[in-house]
One Martini backbone bead per residue (centre of mass of N, CA, C, O) as a GRO file, in nm:
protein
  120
    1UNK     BB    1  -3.297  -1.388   0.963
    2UNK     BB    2  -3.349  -1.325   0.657
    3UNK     BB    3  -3.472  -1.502   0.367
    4UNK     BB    4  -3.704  -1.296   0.258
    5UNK     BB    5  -3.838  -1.111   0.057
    6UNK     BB    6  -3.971  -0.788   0.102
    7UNK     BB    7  -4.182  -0.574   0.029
    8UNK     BB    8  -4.013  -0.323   0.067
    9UNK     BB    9  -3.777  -0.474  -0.082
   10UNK     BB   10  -3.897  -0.456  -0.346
   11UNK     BB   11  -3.947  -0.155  -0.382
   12UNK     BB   12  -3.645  -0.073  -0.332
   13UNK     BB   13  -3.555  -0.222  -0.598
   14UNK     BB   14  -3.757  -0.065  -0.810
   15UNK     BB   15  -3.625   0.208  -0.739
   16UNK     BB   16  -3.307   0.114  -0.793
   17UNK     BB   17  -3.358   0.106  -1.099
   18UNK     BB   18  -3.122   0.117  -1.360
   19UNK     BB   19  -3.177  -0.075  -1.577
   20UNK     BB   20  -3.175  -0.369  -1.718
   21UNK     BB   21  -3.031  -0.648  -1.609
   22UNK     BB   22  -3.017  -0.877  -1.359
   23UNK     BB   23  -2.814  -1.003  -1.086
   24UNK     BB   24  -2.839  -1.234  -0.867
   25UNK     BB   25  -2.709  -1.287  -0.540
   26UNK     BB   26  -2.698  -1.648  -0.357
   27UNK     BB   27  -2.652  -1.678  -0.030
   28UNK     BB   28  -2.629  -1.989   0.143
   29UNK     BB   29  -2.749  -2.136   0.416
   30UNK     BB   30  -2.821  -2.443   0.546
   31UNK     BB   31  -3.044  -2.618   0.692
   32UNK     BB   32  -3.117  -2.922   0.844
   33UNK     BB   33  -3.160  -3.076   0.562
   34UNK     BB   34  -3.195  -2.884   0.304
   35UNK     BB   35  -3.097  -2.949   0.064
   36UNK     BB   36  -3.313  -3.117  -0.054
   37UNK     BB   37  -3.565  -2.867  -0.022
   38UNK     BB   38  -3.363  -2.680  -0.233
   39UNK     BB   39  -3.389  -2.855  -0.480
   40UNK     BB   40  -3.700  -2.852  -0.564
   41UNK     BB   41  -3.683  -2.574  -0.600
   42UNK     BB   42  -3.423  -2.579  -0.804
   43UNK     BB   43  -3.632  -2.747  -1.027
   44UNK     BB   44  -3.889  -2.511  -1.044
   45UNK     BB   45  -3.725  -2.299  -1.119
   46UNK     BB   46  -3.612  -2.421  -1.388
   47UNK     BB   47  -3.863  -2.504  -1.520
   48UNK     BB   48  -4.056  -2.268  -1.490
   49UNK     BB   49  -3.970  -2.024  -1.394
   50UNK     BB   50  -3.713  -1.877  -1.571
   51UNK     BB   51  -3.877  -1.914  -1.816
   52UNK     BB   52  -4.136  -1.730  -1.784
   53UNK     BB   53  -3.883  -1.469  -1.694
   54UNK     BB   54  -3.608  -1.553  -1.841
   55UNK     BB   55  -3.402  -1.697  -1.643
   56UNK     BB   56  -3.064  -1.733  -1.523
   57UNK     BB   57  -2.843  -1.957  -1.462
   58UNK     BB   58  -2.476  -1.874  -1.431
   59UNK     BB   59  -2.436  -2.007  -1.149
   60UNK     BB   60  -2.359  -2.287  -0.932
   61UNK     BB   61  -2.230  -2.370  -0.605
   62UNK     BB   62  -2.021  -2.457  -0.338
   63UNK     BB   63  -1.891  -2.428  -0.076
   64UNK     BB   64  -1.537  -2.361   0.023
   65UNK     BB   65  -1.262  -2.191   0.081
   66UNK     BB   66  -1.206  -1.976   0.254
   67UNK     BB   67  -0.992  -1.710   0.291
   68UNK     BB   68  -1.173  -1.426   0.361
   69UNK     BB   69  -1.303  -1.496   0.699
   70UNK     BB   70  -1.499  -1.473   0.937
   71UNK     BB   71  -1.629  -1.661   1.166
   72UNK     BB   72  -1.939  -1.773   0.985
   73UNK     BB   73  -1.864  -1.636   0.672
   74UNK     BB   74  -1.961  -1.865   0.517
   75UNK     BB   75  -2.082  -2.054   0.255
   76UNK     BB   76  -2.295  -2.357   0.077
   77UNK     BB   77  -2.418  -2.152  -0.151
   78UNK     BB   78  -2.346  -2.031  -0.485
   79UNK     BB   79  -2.593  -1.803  -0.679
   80UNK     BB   80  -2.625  -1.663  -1.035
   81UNK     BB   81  -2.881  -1.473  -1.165
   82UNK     BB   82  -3.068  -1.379  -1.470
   83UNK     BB   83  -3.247  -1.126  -1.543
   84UNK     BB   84  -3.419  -0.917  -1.748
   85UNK     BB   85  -3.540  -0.765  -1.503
   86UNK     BB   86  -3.654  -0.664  -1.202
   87UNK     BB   87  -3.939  -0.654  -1.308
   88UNK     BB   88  -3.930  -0.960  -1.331
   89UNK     BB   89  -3.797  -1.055  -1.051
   90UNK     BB   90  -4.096  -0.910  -0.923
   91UNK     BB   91  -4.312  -1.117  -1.086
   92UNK     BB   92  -4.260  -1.365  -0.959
   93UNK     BB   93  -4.274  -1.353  -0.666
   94UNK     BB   94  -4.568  -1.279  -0.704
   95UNK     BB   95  -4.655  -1.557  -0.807
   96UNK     BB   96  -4.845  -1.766  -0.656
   97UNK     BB   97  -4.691  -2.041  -0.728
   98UNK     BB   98  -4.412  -1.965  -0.646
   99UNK     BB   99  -4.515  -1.910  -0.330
  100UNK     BB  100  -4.589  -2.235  -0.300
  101UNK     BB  101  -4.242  -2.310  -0.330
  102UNK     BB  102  -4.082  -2.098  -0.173
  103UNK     BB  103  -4.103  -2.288   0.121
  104UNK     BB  104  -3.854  -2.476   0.069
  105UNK     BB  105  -3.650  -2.224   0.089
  106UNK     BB  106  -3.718  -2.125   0.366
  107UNK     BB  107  -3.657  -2.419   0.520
  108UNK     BB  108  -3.365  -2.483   0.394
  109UNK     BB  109  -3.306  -2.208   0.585
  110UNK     BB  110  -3.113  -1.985   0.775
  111UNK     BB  111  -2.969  -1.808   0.570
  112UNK     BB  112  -2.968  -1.517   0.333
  113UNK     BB  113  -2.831  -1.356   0.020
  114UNK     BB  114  -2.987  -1.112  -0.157
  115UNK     BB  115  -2.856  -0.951  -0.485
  116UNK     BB  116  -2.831  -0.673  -0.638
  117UNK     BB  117  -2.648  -0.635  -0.966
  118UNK     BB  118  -2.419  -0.385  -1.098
  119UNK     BB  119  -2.262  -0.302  -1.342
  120UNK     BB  120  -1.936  -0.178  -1.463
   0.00000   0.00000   0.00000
């Protein structure tokens, strides 16, 4: 299962860009001990790249209990991240220094949905 975002998949994210802010959904399964190292993660990212792009963390949250999921499809963390536009996070994840710290997220991950939200 994919981690991170590919070029392809940046590129048809930009292709796709409805324009105006944009939510990114963050579905995460830990590997085994990964809480720590995306806790780091999620420290440089709050402290330098959110404000560096604009970006805010809507809610961050455990998953609890699954009411509607097959087994499996449970997640052991859900975060909402709000971007000034697709094309401001489409410039962190290119940033060389996030690129230094993005492997703490992928070390700490065995699956994760990273998926961009159009208001209705």
């Amino acid at each position: 299962m994919a981690i991170d975002p590919r070029g392809t998949d940046l590129k048809r994210y930009l292709q796709e860009d409805p324009g105006g802010p944009v939510v990114m959904l963050n579905l995460l399964r830990w590997a085994e001990g990964g809480r720590a190292g995306y806790e780091q993660y999620a420290e440089a990212l709050r402290t330098t790249f959110l404000p560096r792009y604009g970006g805010e963390v809507l809610y961050a949250g455990e998953g609890s209990t699954a009411l509607v999921a097959e087994a499996g499809q449970d997640w052991d963390a859900v975060l909402l991240v709000r971007y000034p536009s697709r094309e401001a996070f489409s410039r962190m994840v290119a940033d060389p220094e996030y690129q230094e710290v993005t492997a703490l997220r992928t070390q700490a991950l065995t699956e994760a949905v990273l998926q961009a939200t159009v208001p209705w």
